[in-house]
BAZA-48778 format. One record per residue (C-alpha): x, y, z; residue in one letter. Coordinates in steps of 0.1 Angstrom, whole numbers, plus 5000, padded with zeros to 4 digits. Each point is the difference from the previous one (the first is absolute). Layout:
// residues N
XYZa/...
***
This chain:
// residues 407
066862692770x/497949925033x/499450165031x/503049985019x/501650224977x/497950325018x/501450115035x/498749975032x/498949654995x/498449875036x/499649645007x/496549885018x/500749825029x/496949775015x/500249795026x/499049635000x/496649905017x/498449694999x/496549984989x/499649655007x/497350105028x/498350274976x/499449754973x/497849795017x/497450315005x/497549944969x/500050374996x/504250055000x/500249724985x/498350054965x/502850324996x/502949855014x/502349834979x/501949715005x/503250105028x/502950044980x/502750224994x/498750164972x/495950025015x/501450145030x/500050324986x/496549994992x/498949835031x/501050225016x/498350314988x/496949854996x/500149885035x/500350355012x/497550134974x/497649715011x/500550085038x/500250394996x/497050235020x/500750314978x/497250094975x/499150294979x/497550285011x/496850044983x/500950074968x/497750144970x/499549754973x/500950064963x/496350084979x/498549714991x/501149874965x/498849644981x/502349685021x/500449844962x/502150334987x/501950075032x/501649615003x/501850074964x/499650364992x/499650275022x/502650065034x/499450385006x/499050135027x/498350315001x/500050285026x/498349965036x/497850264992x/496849805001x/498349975034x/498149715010x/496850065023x/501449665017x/503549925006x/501449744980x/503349775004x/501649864967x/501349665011x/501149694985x/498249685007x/501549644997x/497349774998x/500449625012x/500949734976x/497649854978x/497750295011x/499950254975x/496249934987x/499150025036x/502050345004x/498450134968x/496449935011x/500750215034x/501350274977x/496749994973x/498150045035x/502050235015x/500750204974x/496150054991x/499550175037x/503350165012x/502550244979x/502249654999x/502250074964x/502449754983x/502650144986x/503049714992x/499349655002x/503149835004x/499349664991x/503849835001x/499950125039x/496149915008x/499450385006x/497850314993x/500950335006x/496350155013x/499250345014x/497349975027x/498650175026x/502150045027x/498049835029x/500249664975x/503549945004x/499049865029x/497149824987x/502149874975x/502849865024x/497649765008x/498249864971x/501049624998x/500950074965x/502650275005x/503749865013x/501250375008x/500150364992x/502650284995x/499750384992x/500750104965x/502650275011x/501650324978x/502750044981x/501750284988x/502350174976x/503750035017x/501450354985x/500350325013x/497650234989x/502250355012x/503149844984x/498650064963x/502150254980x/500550104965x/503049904976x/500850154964x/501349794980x/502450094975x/498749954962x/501449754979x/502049865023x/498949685026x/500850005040x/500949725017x/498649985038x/502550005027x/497849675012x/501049804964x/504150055010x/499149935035x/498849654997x/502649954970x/497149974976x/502950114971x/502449675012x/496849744992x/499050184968x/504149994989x/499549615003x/496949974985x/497250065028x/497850254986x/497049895015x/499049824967x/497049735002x/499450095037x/496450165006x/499750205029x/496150105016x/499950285019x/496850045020x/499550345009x/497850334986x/501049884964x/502150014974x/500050324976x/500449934964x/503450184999x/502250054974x/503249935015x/498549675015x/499549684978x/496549964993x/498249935028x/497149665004x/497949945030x/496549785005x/497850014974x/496850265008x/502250165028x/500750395000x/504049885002x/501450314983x/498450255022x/502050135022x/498150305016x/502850045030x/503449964980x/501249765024x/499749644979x/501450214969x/503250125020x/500749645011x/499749824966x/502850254988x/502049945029x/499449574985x/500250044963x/500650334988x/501949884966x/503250144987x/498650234971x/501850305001x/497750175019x/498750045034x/501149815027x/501349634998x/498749745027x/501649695017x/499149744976x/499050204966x/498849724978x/497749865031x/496450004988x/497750165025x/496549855009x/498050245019x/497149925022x/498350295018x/499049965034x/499650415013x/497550204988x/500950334985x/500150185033x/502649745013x/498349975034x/500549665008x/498749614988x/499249715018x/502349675009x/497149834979x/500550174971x/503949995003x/499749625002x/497949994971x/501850224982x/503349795007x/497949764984x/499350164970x/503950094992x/500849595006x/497049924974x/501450284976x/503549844996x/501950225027x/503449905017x/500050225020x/497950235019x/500950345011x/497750155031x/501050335011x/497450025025x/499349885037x/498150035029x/500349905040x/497849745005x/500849644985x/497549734986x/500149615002x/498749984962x/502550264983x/502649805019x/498749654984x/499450144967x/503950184998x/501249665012x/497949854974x/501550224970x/503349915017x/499549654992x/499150094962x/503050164996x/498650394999x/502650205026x/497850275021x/501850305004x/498650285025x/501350345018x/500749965035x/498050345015x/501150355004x/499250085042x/503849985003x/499849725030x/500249685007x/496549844995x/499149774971x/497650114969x/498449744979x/500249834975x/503750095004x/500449795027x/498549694994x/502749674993x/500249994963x/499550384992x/503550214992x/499550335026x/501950274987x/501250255022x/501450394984x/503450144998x/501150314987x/502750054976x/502750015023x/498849615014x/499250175036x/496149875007x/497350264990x/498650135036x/496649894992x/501049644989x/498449755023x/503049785016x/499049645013x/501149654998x/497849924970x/501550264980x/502149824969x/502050204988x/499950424995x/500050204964x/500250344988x/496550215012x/501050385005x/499550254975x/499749704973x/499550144963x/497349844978x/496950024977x/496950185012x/496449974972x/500250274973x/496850075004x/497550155030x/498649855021x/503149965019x/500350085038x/504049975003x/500050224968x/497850255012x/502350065030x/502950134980x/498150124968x/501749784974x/499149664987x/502649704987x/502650025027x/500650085033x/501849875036x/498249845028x/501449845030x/498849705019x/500049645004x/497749964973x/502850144974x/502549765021x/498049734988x/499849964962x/504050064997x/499649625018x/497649864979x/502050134970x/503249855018x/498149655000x/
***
């Protein structure tokens, strides 16, 4: 079963631009990729991302936490409820080739007399991910050993937090979701497509030990099975909830699940670092494929190169498409070589608060979608509706993992 058995499947139509003149720049030129049919794609969004004037606002960095533990352990974010007597800008710096004990001796120094903090070194892409004061950026921007600099921009979850509602279950007995017959889930499983020996990562507010999910792994030392929002837990259901007589049943329900957590328990919001590392993480731990039911506004050149990279690998991204009901393009979704999943509800018509754009792939069930919420407080979804194991939530986000159960 693939993809094209969902409906409202929309092709991604690029035009053709030659980048022969871009590629001699030295700067373009160490992104580009060679022109061809199959680049272009790439090109051409890193051209735009490379040439783009939009940046993020001052934003408050994440507390400070050891660089060692955050490049294979830790992507939460916590709440911006620290203040910072000097504003600060979280940015990621590509250093020049061949440069990186230069760059690191300008980072001892710098980081023994500013509030300059590393928190991802990306190695693979000759890039740190630093927090620094906010009148260095510019500073920075001109140190012979730094090649450029982008903004470490938000992402968020992609539900809908007013759309939460409760849902007995009858005892005894299991429900399937309208979602599993609306993708044909029960066609693949009659021929043998259960999901079996496929490993799916969701990176979200993580994973709740559940008992109608299979048992759930994630990175070792990580907090993967708290879930302190419900949101993770309702879209690993929605994945892999397995036929047990109980419950609910999800898409692909001998998939294993691989969670890495990359909100907090307040679900606020994480970083484009930490996604890409996180993305990271799920590749490392065996994943094929990656469910992200999260997004944000802004794009970045180095999430783009590192999706494209997992691409390459054989890991398919797959990411909700945003909820502000319009026409404007979230991210990751809408990088080449990420799925974007747009919602429908169960009568195929789009959800009103689906985003609608030519990178949008294909659409899947997102309104009122039945899954499992953690048994066990703390649990903000569950706390809305005063019971814990299942519930309904719409969005994009719950759009999303139907796909990546699909794939």
């Amino acid at each position: 079963m693939n993809s094209t058995t969902l409906p409202c499947m929309v092709l991604c139509v690029w035009q053709s631009i030659d980048y022969s003149v871009c590629s001699q720049n030295r700067l373009l030129g160490s992104f580009l990729l060679p022109n061809n049919a199959i680049n272009m794609y790439f090109n051409r969004l890193i051209l735009s991302l490379l040439l783009a004037t939009a940046s993020t606002a001052n934003e408050v960095p994440e507390e400070e936490i050891s660089s060692s533990s955050l490049r294979r352990k830790a992507y939460v974010i916590p709440d911006e409820s620290s203040v910072q007597e000097e504003p600060t800008r979280r940015v990621f710096v590509k250093y020049r080739k061949n440069m990186r004990s230069n760059f690191e001796a300008e980072l001892r120094k710098r980081s023994s007399s500013t509030a300059t903090r590393m928190h991802y070194d990306f190695r693979d892409m000759d890039t740190f991910v630093l927090t620094v004061p906010e009148s260095d950026v510019a500073i920075l921007k001109q140190n012979p050993t730094v090649e450029s600099v982008h903004d470490d921009v938000k992402r968020y979850p992609m539900h809908i937090p007013e759309s939460v509602k409760q849902r007995d279950l009858q005892a005894g007995k299991e429900t399937v979701p309208y979602g599993v017959d609306l993708v044909q889930a029960k066609e693949a499983w009659g021929v043998g497509a259960r999901g079996q020996g496929v490993k799916v990562c969701v990176m979200d507010t993580g994973v709740y030990d559940h008992e109608d999910l299979p048992p759930i792994t994630g990175p070792a030392g990580t907090p993967f099975t708290d879930d302190g929002v419900g949101h993770g837990t309702h879209c690993a259901g929605t994945i892999a909830a397995p036929e047990n007589g109980k419950g609910v049943v999800g898409v692909a329900p001998e998939a294993d699940i691989y969670s890495v957590k990359v909100f907090s328990d307040d679900g606020s919001f994480a970083y484009s670092s930490g996604i890409l590392a996180a993305a990271q993480e799920c590749a490392a731990g065996g994943a094929n494929i990656i469910s992200m039911s999260l997004g944000g506004p802004l794009p970045n050149l180095f999430e783009i190169l590192g999706f494209r990279n997992l691409l390459r690998n054989g890991v398919i991204s797959v990411a909700a498409a945003g909820n502000f009901g319009n026409g404007l393009w979230s991210f990751p979704a809408s990088y080449p070589g990420v799925v974007s999943v747009a919602a429908v509800d169960e009568n195929k018509a789009k959800a009103p608060f689906s985003q609608f754009n030519r990178q949008v792939d294909v659409a899947a069930p997102g309104v009122d979608i039945l899954s499992t919420l953690p048994m066990t407080a703390p649990c903000q979804i569950c706390d809305q509706i005063d019971d814990f194991s299942y519930g309904t939530i719409s969005g994009t986000s719950m759009a999303c993992p139907h796909v990546a159960g699909v794939l």
